[in-house]
KEVOLO-393223 format. One record per residue (C-alpha): residue in three letters; y negated, x negated, z. Coordinates in steps of 0.25 Angstrom, whole numbers, plus 5000, padded with zeros to 4 digits. Example, Ala and Ser with C-alpha at 12.3 -4.5 7.8 and 13.67 -1.06 7.14 Angstrom:
2
ALA501849515031
SER500449455029
// end
This chain:
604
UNK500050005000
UNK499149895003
UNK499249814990
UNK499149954983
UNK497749964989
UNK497149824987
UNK497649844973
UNK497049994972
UNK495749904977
UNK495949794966
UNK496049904957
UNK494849994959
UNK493949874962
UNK494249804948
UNK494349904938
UNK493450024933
UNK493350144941
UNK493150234931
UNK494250314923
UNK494850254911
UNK494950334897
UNK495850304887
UNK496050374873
UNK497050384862
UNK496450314852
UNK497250354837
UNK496850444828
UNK496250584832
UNK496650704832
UNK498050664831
UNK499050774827
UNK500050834836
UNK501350894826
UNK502150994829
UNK503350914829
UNK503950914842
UNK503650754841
UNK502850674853
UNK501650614850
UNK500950514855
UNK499450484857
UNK499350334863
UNK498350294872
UNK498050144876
UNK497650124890
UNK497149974892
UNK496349894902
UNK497250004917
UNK497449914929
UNK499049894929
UNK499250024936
UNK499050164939
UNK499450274950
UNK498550344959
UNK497350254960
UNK497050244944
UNK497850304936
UNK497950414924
UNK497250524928
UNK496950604913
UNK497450634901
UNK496550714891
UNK496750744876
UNK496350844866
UNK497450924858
UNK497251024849
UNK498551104849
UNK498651264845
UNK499851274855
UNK499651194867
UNK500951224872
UNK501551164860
UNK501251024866
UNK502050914877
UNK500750814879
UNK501350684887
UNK500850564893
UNK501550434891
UNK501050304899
UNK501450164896
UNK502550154906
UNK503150274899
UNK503050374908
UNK502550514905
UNK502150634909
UNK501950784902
UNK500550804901
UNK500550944897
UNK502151004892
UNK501751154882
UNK500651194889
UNK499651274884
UNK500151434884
UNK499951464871
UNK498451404870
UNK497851294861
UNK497351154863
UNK497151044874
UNK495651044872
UNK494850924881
UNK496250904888
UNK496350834902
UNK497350834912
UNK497150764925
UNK497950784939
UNK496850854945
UNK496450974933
UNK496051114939
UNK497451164931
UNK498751124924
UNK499151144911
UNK500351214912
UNK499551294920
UNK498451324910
UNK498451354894
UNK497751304882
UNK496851264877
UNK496751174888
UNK495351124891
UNK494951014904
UNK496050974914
UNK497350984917
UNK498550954926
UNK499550904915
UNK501050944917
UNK501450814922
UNK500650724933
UNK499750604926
UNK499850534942
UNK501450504937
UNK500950414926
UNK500150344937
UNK501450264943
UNK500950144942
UNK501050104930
UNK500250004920
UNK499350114911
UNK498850014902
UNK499650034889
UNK499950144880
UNK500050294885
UNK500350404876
UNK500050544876
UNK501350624869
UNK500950774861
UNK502150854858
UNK502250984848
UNK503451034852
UNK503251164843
UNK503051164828
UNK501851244822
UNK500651184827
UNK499951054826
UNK499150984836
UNK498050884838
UNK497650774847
UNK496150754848
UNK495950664860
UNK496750594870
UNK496550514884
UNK496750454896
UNK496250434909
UNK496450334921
UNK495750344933
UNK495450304948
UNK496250404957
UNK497050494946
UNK496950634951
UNK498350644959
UNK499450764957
UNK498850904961
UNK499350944975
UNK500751024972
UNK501051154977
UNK502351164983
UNK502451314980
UNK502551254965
UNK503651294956
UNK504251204947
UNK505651144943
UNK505651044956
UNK504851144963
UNK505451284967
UNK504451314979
UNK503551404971
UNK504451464962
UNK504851624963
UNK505951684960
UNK506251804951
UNK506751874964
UNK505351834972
UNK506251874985
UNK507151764982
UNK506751604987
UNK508051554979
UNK508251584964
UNK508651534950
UNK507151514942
UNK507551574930
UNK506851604916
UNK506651734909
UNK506351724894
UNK505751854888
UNK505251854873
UNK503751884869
UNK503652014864
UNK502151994861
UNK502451874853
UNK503451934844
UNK502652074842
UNK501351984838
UNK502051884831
UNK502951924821
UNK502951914805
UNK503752004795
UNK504151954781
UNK505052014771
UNK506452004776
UNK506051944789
UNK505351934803
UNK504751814810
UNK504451824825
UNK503851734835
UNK504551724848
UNK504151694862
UNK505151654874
UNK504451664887
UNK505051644903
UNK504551724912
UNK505651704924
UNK505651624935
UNK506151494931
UNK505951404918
UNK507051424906
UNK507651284901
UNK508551234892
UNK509251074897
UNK509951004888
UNK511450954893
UNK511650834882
UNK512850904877
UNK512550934861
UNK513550974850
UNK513551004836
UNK514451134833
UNK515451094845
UNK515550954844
UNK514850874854
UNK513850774849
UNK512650684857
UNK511450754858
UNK510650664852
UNK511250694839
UNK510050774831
UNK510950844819
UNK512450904819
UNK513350844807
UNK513250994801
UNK511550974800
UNK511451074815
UNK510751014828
UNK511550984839
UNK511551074850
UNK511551044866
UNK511851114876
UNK510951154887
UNK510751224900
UNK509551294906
UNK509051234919
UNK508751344931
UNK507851324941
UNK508251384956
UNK507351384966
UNK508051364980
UNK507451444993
UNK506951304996
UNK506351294986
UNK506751184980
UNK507051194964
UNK508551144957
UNK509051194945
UNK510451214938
UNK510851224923
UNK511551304914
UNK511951324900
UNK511051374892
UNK511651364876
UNK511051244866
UNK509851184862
UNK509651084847
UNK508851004843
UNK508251044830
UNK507650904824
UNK506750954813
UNK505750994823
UNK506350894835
UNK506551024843
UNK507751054853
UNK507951204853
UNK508751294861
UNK509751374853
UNK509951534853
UNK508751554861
UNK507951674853
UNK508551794845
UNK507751884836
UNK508052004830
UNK507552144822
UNK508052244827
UNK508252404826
UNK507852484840
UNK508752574847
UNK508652634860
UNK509352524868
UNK508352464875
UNK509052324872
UNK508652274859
UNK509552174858
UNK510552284854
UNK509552354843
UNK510152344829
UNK509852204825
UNK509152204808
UNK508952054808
UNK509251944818
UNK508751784821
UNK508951684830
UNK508151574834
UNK509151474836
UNK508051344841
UNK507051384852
UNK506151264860
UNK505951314874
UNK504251274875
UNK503151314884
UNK502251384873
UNK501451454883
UNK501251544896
UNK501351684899
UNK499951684901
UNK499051794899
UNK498151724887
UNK499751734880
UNK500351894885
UNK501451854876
UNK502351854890
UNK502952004892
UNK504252054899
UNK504552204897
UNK503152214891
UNK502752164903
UNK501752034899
UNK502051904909
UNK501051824914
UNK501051694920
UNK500451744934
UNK501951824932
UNK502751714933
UNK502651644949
UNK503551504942
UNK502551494929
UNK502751364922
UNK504151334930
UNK504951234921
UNK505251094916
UNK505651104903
UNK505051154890
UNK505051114874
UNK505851084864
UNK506550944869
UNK507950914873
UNK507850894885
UNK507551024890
UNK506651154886
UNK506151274892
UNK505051384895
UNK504551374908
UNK504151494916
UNK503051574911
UNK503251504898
UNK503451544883
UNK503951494870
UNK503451534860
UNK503951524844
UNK503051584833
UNK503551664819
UNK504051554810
UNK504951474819
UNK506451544815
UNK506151674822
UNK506451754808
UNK507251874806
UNK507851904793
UNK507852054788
UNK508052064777
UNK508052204767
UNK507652274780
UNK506552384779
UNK505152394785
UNK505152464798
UNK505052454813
UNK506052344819
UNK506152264831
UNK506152104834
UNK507052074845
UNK506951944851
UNK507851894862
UNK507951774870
UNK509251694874
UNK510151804866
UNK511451714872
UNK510851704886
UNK510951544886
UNK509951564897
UNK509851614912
UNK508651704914
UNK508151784924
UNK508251924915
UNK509151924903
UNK508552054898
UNK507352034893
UNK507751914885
UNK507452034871
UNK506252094865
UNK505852194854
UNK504652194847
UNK504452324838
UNK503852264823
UNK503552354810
UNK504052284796
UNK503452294784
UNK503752184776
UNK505252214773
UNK506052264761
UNK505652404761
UNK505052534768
UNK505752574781
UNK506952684779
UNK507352804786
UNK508452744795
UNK508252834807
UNK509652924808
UNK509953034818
UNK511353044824
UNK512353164832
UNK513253104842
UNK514553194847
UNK515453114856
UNK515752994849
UNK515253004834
UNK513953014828
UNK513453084816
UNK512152994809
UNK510953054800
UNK510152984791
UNK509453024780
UNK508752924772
UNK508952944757
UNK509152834748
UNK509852734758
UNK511152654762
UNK511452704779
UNK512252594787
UNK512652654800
UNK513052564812
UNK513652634822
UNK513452544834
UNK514952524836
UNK515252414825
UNK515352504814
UNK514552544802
UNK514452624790
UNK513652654777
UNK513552824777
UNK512452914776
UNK512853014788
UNK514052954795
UNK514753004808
UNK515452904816
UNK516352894827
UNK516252784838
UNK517352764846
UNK516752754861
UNK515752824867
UNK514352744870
UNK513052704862
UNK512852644850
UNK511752584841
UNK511852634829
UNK510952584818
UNK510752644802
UNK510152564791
UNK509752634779
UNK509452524767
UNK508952564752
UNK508652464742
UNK507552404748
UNK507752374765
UNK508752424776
UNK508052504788
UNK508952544800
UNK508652604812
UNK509652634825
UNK510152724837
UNK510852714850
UNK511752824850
UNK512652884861
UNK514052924858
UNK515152984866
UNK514653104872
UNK515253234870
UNK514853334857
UNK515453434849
UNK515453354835
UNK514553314827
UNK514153454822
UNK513153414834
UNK512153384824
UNK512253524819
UNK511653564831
UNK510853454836
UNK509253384833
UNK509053334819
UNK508053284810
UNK507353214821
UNK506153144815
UNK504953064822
UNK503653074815
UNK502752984812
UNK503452864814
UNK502952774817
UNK501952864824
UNK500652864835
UNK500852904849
UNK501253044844
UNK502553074836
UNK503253194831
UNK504853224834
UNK505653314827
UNK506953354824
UNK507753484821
UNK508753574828
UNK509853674822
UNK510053724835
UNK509153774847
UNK509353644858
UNK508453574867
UNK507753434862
UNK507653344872
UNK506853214866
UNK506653064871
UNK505852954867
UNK506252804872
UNK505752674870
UNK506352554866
UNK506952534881
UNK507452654880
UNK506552714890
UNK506252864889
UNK504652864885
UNK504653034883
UNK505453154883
UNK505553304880
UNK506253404880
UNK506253544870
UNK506853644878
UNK507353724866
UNK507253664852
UNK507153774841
UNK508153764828
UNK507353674816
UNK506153584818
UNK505653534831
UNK504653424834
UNK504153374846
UNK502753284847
UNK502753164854
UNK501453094859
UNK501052964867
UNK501752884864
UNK501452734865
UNK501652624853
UNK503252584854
UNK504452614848
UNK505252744853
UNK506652824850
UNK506452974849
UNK507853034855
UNK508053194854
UNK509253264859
UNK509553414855
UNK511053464857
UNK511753334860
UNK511153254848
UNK510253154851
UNK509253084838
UNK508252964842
UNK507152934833
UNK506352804834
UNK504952824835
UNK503752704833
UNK502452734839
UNK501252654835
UNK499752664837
// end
C-alpha cells in the first residue's frame, strides 16, 4: 500500500492533470455493413504513464454512428492487453442513431435502459473500470461495430477516447437487482411464491403482422415479430455435438457433403430463482441450430410457422383449414427492441404490454445470431420485416377475406411459461389474386350421424371435406360419418380462374328422424350486405311454423348476441342486426333441429 501511494504521488506530480483525448484518425464517416462482420476502428494511445486503474485510467468513450436500427449494432472496446468489454449489446428499441454519444460510469442512465436516438451520456452495458487493471494503455485500442441484421447500412462519424485522474467508479449496485447472477430482485410468475423457474413466454406481434404485410399474385409476404413477455429470458446454448443428416461431424465443419449446414444440438438454459435468493440454472434440450454461411448467421431451426387459413368457430386457429402454408426454417434470437410504449407492437390477448408490466425487464445473458449462444431477454422483441422467407405461396386462390396465422415454436422445443398463446390470427382482405371471390358458403342438416350439404353456385367444380379423412367432388352430397363428434368440414368451389373455399364446424351424433329434416327446417339463410357496417340484415326461410333462435359468436367462440322468434311464420323471415363492432362473426340459426351458420365481416 505504501509504494502504491509514493508512486500515486510520482505519478500525479510528473504528469499533466488534465484528461487526455485520443481520436480515430482514418478516414471518416466509415461504413458500417450489414454483414454480421466485426469492425474495427483503431485508436492509437501514446505518451500514458505505464498503468492505469482507479487513479488514472479510462474513463470515456464517445462516438457518433448513424444507424436507422440501433438495436442492430454489438459496439466493443478492445485494449492493448486484449481484453474487452460490451460497450453497448442491441440496444436502442427500435429507435435511430447514436448521436453525440458518450458513455461514462457516472451517466444520469444506461443504455439498456433507455432507446435511441441516443443523445449525451450513458452507463455502457459493461463497466470501463475492468479495462483499468492495471495494464500498460499505450498502444492500440480498437473499438469493434457489429451488423448482426442484413438490410440496413450504418456510419461512423467520430470516435474517441478518454483517460482521466480518478475515473468515475461503478454505480452503487442494488442488491434488490435481478440479473443472471443475481436473483434477489427477480418476481416470480406466482408473485406469492420466493422459489421459481424464470421462465420466458413468447407471443407473436399482431400489430406487426396486421400493419406490415404485402399481397402479390400467388403470394403473401408477412413481417413477423417474437417478443418475451415472461419472467425469465428465452436462450438457446450450444452443446458442440453437430451432425449432418445422422452422421456425426466436428462443429467446425461449415457445409454438409450433400451442400446442407451442419446442424447442432442445443439446449435452452432456465433461470431458477432460490428463496434465497441466490440465482442457478439448468438446461434442456431445445432442438437445433445451423450455421448459414452466406450471411455468417447461426439460426435456430423450426422456430416460426405461417399459414393462411379458413376461420371456423373453433376458437384455435391452429385447427382452421390451412390454404397455403410456410416455414421459416433459420430464425436469429436478437434484442430488436423493448416493449415500450413509443413501440405498442407488444400485445397479449389484445392486451398491449408495456415494460413497466414486466418486474424482471432486461433479464438475460445471451442475444444475437452467434454460436455461442442467443436469446430475447425479457421484455425483448425480434423482429424480421417482409422479405426475409416469410412467404406463402397460394397459388390459383381467389380474392376474398383470409387469415395469417402465425405461431411460434409449432414443436415445443421450448419450456414456456404459457404454451397457449404461442398463435395468432390476423384477418387480411386479398385483392391481387386470380379471380373475384366465389359463392362457397353452404348450409348443411344434420340427423344422427349423417349430414346433407347445400351449395348452389352455378358454374363451379365443389370438393367437400368431411373433417374425417374423406373427400368427394359432388354437387349435393350426404355423408355418413361413423362416430358421433365434431367436424370441420370445409367446400372449395373452383371455375376456370381461382379456388375459394369456406368452412364449418359441425355436430354429429344426435338424434333426428332422417334427413327429411330439412324439409321442415330453416333455409336460405343469407346475411346481407357483407361485408356490412354495424348494421346487417338475416334471413332465412321456413316450410313449417318453429321457433328461431339466433346467435352470433366471435372468433373465440364467445356469444356476442342473441334472439329468439317465439314463432316464425312459414316463407320469408328476417331479422335486423345493429351494433355491431368491426370483426369477423359467425351467424348461427336453429329452427327445428337444424342448425345454418353464416360468416359475417363487419367493417366501418
Amino acid at each position: 500500500m505504501k509504494n502504491l501511494f509514493i508512486f500515486s504521488l510520482f505519478f500525479l506530480s510528473s504528469f499533466n492533470l488534465s484528461a487526455q483525448f485520443y481520436n480515430y484518425t482514418g478516414p471518416l464517416p466509415a461504413a458500417i455493413p450489414d454483414s454480421n462482420v466485426s469492425i474495427g476502428f483503431p485508436v492509437s494511445v501514446f505518451g500514458l504513464p505505464p498503468q492505469i486503474n482507479s487513479v488514472f485510467g479510462l474513463a470515456e468513450v464517445c462516438f457518433d454512428i448513424m444507424h436507422p436500427q440501433a438495436s442492430e449494432l454489438v459496439i466493443t472496446l478492445t485494449s492493448p492487453d486484449g481484453n474487452a468489454i460490451a460497450l453497448s449489446v442491441h440496444n436502442g428499441s427500435g429507435g435511430s442513431n447514436f448521436t453525440g454519444t458518450c458513455l461514462q460510469m457516472n451517466a444520469p442512465a444506461s443504455l439498456a435502459s433507455s432507446w435511441a436516438p441516443f443523445f449525451g451520456s450513458y452507463i455502457p452495458d459493461q463497466s470501463l473500470n475492468i479495462l483499468n487493471n492495471g495494464q500498460n494503455p499505450n498502444g492500440i485500442w480498437i473499438v469493434s461495430v457489429t451488423d448482426v441484421f442484413p438490410m440496413n447500412i450504418g456510419m461512423l462519424n467520430s470516435l474517441s477516447i478518454t483517460f482521466s485522474v480518478n475515473p468515475p467508479p461503478d454505480p452503487t449496485v442494488n442488491p434488490a437487482l435481478c440479473t443472471t447472477v443475481n436473483a434477489a430482485g427477480c418476481v416470480c410468475k406466482d408473485t406469492t411464491q420466493n422459489d421459481c423457474d424464470l421462465l420466458p413466454d413468447l407471443v407473436c406481434s399482431y400489430v406487426v403482422i396486421r400493419d406490415g404485410w404485402n399481397e402479390y399474385p400467388g403470394k403473401v409476404d408477412l413481417p413477423n415479430a417474437v417478443i418475451d413477455i415472461g419472467s425469465g429470458p428465452v436462450e438457446m446454448r450450444p452443446t458442440n455435438f453437430c451432425f449432418c443428416d445422422t452422421i456425426s461431424v466436428s462443429c467446425s465443419i461449415t457445409q454438409c457433403p450433400d451442400g446442407t449446414s451442419p446442424k447442432q444440438r442445443v439446449n435452452q438454459r432456465i433461470y431458477h430463482k432460490n428463496a434465497n435468493g441466490q440465482m442457478t440454472f439448468y438446461e434442456t434440450p431445445a432442438g437445433n441450430q445451423s450455421y448459414h454461411p452466406t450471411h455468417n448467421h447461426v439460426h435456430a431451426e423450426d422456430f416460426t410457422e405461417f399459414s393462411l387459413r379458413i376461420p371456423t368457430l373453433d376458437p384455435d386457429p391452429d385447427k382452421w383449414p390451412v390454404v397455403g402454408t410456410a416455414t421459416k426454417q433459420g430464425y436469429c434470437m436478437v434484442n430488436m427492441g423493448t416493449c415500450s410504449s413509443i413501440d405498442s407492437i407488444c400485445m397479449s390477448n389484445g392486451s398491449v404490454i408495456t415494460d413497466s408490466m414486466l418486474p424482471n425487464l432486461n433479464l438475460g445473458s445471451v442475444t444475437g445470431c452467434g454460436s455461442q449462444g442467443q436469446g430475447l431477454f425479457v421484455g425483448r422483441y425480434d423482429l424480421y420485416g417482409p422479405g426475409f422467407g416469410q412467404v406463402i405461396n397460394v397459388p390459383n386462390i381467389c380474392n376474398g377475406d383470409y387469415y395469417l396465422v402465425t405461431k411460434i415454436d409449432p414443436l415445443n422445443h421450448f419450456i414456456e411459461e404459457d404454451e397457449t398463446n404461442n398463435i395468432i390470427a390476423v384477418p387480411v382482405h386479398l385483392t391481387q389474386q386470380s379471380g373475384p371471390p366465389l359463392a362457397s358458403s353452404f348450409t348443411y342438416a344434420v340427423s344422427g350421424l349423417t349430414a346433407a350439404f347445400f351449395n348452389y353456385t352455378a358454374g363451379v367444380t365443389r370438393t367437400w371435406h368431411f373433417g374425417d379423412g374423406t373427400s368427394v367432388v359432388s354437387t349435393l352430397p350426404t355423408h355418413q360419418y361413423s362416430t358421433p363428434g365434431t367436424y370441420i368440414v370445409t367446400l372449395t368451389v373452383a371455375d376456370s380462374s381461382c379456388a375459394s373455399s369456406s368452412a364449418q364446424s359441425i355436430i354429429v351424433g344426435g338424434t333426428g328422424v332422417g334427413i327429411a329434416v330439412v324439409e321442415s327446417g330453416i333455409f336460405n339463410v343469407g346475411v346481407a350486405p357483407n361485408p356490412a357496417g354495424s348494421n346487417f340484415m338475416v334471413s332465412w326461410e321456413l316450410l313449417n311454423p318453429s321457433m328461431v333462435d339466433m346467435e352470433i359468436f366471435n372468433l373465440l367462440g364467445e356469444k356476442i348476441q342473441s334472439y329468439r322468434k317465439d314463432q316464425g311464420f312459414p316463407g320469408k323471415n328476417g331479422m335486423l342486426v345493429s351494433g355491431m363492432s368491426p370483426g369477423s362473426y359467425h351467424v348461427r340459426l336453429t329452427a327445428n333441429d337444424m342448425t345454418v351458420t353464416k360468416r359475417i365481416f363487419i367493417i366501418k
